[in-house]
C-alpha positions as CSV (number, residue, x, y, z in Angstrom):
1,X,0.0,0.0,0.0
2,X,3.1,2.2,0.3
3,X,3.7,2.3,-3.5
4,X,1.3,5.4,-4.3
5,X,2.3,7.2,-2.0
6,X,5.9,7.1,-3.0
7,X,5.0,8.2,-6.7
8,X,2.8,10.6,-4.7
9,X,5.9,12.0,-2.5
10,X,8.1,12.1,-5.7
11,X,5.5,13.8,-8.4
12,X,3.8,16.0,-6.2
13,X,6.8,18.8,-6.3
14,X,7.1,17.9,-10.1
15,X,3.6,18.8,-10.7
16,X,3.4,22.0,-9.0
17,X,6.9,23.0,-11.5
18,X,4.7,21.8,-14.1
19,X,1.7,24.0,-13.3
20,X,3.6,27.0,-13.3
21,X,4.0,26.2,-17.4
22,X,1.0,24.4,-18.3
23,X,-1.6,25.7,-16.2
24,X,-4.0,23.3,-13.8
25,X,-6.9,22.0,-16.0
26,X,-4.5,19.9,-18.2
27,X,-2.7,18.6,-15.4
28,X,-6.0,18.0,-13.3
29,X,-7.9,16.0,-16.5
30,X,-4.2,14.5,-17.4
31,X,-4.0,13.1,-13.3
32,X,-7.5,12.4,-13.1
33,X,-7.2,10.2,-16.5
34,X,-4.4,8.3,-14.8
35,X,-5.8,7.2,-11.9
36,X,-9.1,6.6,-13.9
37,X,-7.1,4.1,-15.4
38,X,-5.5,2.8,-12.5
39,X,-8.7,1.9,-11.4
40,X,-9.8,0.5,-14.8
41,X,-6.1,-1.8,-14.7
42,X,-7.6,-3.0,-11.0
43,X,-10.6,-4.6,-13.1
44,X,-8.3,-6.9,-14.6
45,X,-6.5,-8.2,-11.7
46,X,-6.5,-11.8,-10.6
47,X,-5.0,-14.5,-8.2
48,X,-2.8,-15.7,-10.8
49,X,-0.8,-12.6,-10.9
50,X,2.8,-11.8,-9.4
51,X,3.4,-8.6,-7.2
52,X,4.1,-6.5,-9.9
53,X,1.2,-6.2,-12.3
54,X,-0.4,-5.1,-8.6
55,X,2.3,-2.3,-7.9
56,X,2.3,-0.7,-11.0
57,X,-1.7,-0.2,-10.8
58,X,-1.1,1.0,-7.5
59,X,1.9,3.5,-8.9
60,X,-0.5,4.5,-11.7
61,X,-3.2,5.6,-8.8
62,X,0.1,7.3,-7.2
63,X,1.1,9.1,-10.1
64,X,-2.6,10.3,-11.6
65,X,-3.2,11.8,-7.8
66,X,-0.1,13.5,-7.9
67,X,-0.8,15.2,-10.9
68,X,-4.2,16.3,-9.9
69,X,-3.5,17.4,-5.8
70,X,-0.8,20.0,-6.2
71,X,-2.5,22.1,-9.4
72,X,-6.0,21.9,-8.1
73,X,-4.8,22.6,-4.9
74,X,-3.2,26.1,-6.1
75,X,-5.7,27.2,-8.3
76,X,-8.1,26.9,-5.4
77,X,-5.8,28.4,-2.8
78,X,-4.9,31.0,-5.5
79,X,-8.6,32.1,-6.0
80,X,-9.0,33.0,-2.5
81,X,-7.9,36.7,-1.4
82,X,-4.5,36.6,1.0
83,X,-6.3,37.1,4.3
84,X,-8.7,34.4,3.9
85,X,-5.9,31.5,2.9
86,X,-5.5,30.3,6.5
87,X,-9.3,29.6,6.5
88,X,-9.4,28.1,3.4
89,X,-6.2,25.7,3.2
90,X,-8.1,24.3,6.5
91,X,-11.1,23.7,4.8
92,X,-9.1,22.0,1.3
93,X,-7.3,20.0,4.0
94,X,-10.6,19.0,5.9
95,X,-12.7,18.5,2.7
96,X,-9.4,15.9,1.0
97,X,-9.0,13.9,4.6
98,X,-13.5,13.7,4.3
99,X,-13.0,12.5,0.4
100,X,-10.6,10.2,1.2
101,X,-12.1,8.5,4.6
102,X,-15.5,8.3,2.6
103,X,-13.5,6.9,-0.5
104,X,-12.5,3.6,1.4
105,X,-15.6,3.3,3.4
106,X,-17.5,3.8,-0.2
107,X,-15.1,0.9,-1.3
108,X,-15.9,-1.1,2.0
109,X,-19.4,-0.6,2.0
110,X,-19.8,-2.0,-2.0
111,X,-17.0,-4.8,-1.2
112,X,-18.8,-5.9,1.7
113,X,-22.0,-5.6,0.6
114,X,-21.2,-7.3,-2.7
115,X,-19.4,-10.3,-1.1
116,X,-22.2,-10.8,1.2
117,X,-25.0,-11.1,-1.2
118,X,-23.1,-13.3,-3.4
119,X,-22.2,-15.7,-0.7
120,X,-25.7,-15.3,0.9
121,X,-24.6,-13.8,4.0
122,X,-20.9,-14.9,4.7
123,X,-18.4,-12.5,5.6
124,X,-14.6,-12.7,5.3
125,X,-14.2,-14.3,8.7
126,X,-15.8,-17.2,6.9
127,X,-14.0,-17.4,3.9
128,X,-12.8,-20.2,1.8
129,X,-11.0,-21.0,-1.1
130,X,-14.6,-22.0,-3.2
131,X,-15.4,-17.9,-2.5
132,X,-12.3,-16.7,-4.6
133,X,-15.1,-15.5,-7.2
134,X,-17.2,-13.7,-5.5
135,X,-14.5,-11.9,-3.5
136,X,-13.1,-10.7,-6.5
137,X,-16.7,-9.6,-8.1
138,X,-16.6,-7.3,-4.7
139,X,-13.5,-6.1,-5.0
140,X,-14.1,-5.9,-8.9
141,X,-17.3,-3.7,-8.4
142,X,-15.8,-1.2,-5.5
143,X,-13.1,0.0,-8.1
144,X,-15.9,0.4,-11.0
145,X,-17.4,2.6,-8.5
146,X,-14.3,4.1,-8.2
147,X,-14.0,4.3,-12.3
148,X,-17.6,6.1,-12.2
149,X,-16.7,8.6,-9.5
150,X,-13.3,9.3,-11.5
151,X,-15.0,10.3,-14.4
152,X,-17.1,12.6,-12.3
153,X,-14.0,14.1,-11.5
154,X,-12.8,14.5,-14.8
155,X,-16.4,15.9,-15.4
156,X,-16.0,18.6,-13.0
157,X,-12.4,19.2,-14.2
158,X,-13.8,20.1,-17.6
159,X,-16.7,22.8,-16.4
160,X,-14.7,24.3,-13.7
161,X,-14.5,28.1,-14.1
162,X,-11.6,29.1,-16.5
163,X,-7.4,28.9,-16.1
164,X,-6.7,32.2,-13.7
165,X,-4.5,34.4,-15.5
166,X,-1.4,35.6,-13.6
């Protein structure tokens, strides 16, 4: 679970270097296209597979957030007038930790719910070999709601007010 958060560490600073040229809105669709298909890549995982085809669809998610956090989060800090930045880099930071939190209890709640229905009321504690198919269906349909919800994202990239001009 470390990986994306290493390409995280490492892009993030690259990113903001990049917004300075580029402006946010390509960067924000460009990182929110990546991690779309991150999350598209986790459809086609299965139990067969080494280590690595996992890490490098976790480094993908890595890499499309760090191209999306560090623009968006200028051009939204940049929007608001100096004496109100304190207030408002609380509120980014409160309203990313909520998105997150909600994000893996989103991903719990389908997983769990999915897995439970398929194997008419068994949980994990109860798991066996025989339910290898309908763990993956619940772990397959958590990150299509995760694809869903990225293309929101990369919905509300695209209407977002226009670049700010410096």
């Amino acid at each position: 679970m470390i990986v994306p958060f290493l390409f995280l560490l490492g892009i993030s600073p690259v990113s903001g270097i990049i917004y300075n040229q580029f402006g946010y809105r390509r960067l924000c669709l460009t990182g929110m296209g990546v991690l779309t298909l991150s999350l598209v890549s986790l459809l086609t995982i299965h139990p067969s597979m080494g280590v690595l085809p996992l890490l490098w669809r976790l480094g993908l998610a890595g890499i499309g957030t760090a191209l999306y956090v560090s623009p968006n989060n200028t051009v939204i800090m940049n929007s608001i007038p100096p004496y109100r930045r304190g207030i408002a880099s609380g509120a980014v930071a409160t309203a990313r930790n909520t998105g997150m939190v909600m994000g893996v209890a989103l991903a719990g709640l389908v997983f769990s719910a999915s897995f439970s229905t398929l194997t008419h009321g068994s949980g994990l504690e109860d798991y066996t070999a025989a339910m290898e198919p309908f763990f993956l269906t619940g772990f397959r349909r958590a990150m299509l709601t995760g694809v869903i919800l990225s293309v929101v994202g990369i919905g509300v990239t695209l209407v977002r007010g226009p670049e700010p001009r410096d």
